[in-house]
PyMOL CGO cylinders between C-alpha atoms (Angstrom):
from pymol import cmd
from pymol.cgo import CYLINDER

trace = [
    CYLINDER, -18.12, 165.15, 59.66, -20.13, 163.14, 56.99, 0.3, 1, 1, 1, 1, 1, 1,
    CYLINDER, -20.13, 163.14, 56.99, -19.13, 162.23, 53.81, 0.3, 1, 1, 1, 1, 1, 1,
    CYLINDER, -19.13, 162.23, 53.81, -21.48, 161.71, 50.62, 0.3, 1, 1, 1, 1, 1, 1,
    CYLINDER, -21.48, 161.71, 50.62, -20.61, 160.22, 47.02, 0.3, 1, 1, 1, 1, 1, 1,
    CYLINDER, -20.61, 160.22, 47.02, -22.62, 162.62, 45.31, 0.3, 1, 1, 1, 1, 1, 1,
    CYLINDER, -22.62, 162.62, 45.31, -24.35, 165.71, 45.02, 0.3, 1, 1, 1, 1, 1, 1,
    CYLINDER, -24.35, 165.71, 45.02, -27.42, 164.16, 44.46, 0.3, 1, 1, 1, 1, 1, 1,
    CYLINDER, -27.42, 164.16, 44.46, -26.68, 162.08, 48.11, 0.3, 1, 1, 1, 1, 1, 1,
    CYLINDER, -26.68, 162.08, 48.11, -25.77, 165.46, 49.77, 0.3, 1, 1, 1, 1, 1, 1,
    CYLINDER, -25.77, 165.46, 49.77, -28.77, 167.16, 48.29, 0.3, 1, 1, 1, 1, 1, 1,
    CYLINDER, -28.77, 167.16, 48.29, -31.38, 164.54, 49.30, 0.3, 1, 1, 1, 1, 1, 1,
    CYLINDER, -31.38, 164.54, 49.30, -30.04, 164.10, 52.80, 0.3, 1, 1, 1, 1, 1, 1,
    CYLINDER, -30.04, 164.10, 52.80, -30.54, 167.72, 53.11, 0.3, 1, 1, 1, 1, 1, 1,
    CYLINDER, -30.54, 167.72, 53.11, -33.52, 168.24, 51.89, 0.3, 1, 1, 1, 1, 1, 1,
    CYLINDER, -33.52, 168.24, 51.89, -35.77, 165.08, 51.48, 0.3, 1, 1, 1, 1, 1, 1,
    CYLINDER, -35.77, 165.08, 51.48, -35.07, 164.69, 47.49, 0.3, 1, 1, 1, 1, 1, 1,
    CYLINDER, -35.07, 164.69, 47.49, -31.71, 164.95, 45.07, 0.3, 1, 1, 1, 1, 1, 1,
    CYLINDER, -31.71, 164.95, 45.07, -32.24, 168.38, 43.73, 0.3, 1, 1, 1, 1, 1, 1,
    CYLINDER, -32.24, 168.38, 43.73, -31.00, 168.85, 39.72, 0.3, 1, 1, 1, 1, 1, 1,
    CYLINDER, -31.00, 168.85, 39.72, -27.95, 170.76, 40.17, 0.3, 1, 1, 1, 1, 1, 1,
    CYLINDER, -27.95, 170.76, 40.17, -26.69, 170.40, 36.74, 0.3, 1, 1, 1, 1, 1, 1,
    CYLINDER, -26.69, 170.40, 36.74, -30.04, 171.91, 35.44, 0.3, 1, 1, 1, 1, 1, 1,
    CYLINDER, -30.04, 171.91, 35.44, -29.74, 174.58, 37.96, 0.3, 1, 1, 1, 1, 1, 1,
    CYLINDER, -29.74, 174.58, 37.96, -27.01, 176.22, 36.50, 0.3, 1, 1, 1, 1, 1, 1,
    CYLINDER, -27.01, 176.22, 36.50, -28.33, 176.04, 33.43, 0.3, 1, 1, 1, 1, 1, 1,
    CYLINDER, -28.33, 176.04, 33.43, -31.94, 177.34, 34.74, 0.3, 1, 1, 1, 1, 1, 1,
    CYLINDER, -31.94, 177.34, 34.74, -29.74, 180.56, 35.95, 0.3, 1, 1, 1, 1, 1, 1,
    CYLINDER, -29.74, 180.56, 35.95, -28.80, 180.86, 32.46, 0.3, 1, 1, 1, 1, 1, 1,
    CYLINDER, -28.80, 180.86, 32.46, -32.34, 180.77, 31.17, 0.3, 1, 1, 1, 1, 1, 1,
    CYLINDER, -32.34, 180.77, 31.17, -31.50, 178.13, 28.93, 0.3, 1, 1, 1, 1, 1, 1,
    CYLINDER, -31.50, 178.13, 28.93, -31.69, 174.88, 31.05, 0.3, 1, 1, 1, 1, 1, 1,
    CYLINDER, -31.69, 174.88, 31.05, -33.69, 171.65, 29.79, 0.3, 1, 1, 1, 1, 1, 1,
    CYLINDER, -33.69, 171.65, 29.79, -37.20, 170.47, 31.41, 0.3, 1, 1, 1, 1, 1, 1,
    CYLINDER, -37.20, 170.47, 31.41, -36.55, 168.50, 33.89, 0.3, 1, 1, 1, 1, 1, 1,
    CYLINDER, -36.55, 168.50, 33.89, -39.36, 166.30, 34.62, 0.3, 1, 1, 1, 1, 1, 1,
    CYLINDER, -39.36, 166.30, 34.62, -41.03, 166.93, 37.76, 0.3, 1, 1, 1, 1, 1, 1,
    CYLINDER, -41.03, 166.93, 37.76, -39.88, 170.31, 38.06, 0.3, 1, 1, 1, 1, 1, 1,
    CYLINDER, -39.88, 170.31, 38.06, -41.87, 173.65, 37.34, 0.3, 1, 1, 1, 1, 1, 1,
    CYLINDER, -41.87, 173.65, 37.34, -39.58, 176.55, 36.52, 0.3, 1, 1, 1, 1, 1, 1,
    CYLINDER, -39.58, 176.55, 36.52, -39.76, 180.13, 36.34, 0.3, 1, 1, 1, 1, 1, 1,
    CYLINDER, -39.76, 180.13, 36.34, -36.72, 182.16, 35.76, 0.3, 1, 1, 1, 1, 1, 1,
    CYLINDER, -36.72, 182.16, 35.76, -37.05, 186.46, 35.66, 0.3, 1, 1, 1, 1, 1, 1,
    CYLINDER, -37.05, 186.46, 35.66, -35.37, 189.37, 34.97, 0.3, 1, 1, 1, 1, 1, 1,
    CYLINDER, -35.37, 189.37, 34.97, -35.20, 191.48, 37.54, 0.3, 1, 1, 1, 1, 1, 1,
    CYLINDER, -35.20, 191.48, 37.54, -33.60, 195.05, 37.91, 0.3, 1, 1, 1, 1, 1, 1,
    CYLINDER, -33.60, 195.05, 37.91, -31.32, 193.83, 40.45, 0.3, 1, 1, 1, 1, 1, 1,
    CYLINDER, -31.32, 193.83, 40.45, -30.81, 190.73, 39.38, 0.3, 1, 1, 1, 1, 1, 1,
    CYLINDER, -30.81, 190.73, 39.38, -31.97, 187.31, 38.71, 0.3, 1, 1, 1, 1, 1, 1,
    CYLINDER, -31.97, 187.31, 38.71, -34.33, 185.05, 39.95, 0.3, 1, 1, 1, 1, 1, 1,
    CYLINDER, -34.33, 185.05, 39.95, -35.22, 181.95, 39.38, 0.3, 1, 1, 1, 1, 1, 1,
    CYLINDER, -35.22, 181.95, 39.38, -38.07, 179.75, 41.34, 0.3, 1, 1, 1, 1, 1, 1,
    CYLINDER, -38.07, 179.75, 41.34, -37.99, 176.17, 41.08, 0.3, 1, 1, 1, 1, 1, 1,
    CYLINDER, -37.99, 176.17, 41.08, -41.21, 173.83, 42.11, 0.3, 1, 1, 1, 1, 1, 1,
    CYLINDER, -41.21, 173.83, 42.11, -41.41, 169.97, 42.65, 0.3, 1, 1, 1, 1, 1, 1,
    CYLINDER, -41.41, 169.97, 42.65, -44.97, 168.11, 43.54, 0.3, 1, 1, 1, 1, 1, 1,
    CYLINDER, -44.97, 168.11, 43.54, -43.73, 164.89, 42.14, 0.3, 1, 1, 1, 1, 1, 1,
    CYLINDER, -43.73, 164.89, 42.14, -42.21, 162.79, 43.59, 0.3, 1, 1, 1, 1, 1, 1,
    CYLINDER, -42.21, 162.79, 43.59, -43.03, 163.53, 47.57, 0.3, 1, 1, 1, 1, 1, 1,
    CYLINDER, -43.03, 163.53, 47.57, -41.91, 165.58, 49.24, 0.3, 1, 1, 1, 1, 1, 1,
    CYLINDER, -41.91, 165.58, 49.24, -42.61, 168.38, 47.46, 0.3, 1, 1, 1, 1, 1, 1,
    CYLINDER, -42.61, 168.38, 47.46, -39.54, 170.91, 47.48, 0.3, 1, 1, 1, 1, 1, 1,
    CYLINDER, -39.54, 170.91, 47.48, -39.90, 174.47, 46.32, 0.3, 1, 1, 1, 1, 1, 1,
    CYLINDER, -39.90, 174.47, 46.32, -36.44, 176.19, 45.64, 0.3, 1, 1, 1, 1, 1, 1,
    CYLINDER, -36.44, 176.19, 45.64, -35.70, 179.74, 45.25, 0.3, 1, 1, 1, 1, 1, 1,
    CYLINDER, -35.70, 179.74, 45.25, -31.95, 181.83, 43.90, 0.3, 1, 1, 1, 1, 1, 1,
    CYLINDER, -31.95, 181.83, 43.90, -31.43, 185.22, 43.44, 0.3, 1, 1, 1, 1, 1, 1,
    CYLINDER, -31.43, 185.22, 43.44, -28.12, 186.27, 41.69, 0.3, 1, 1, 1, 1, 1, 1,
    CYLINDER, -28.12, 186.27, 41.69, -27.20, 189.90, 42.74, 0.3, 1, 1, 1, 1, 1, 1,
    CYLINDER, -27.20, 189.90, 42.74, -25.35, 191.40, 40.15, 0.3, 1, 1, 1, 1, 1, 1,
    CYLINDER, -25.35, 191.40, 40.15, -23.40, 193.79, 42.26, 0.3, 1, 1, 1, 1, 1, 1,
    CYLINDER, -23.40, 193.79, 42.26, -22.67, 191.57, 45.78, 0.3, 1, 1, 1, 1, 1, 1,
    CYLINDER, -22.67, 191.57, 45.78, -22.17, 193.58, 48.67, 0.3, 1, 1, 1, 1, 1, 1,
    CYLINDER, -22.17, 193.58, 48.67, -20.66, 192.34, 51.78, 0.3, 1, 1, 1, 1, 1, 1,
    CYLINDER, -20.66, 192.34, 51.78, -23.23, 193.18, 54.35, 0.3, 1, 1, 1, 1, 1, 1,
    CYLINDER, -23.23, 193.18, 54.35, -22.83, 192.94, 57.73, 0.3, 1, 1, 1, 1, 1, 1,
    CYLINDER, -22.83, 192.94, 57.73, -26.43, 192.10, 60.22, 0.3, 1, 1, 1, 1, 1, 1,
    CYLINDER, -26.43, 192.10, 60.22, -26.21, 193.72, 63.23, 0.3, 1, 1, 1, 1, 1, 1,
]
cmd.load_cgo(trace, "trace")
């Protein structure tokens, strides 16, 4: 088991940079802040939500995708 202080720590351990978490939920929202860096696009979409998130700078380059479902199923994969 590992232990981090932060998000941010968890985040960049995970994937190679601290992603903006705070911001994220507010990009989900359509109303979050510019983050520098960061590219977004957020869409309505007839099932849902998505918003696509793109970082070039700094390295490495990270692009981050979430789709909200309105109605969640529990789906099983055979």
């Amino acid at each position: 088991m590992q232990n981090f202080v932060s998000m941010d720590d968890l985040t960049l351990r995970l994937t190679g940079a601290a992603l903006p978490l705070p911001q994220l939920m507010a990009w989900l929202d359509r109303t979050g802040p510019p983050v520098n860096g960061w590219q977004i696009n957020a869409q309505a979409l007839p099932s849902g939500r998505r918003v696509m998130a793109d970082r070039q700078q700094p390295l490495p380059a990270l692009q981050l995708t979430v789709l909200l479902d309105p109605n969640p199923e529990v789906r099983l994969m055979p």
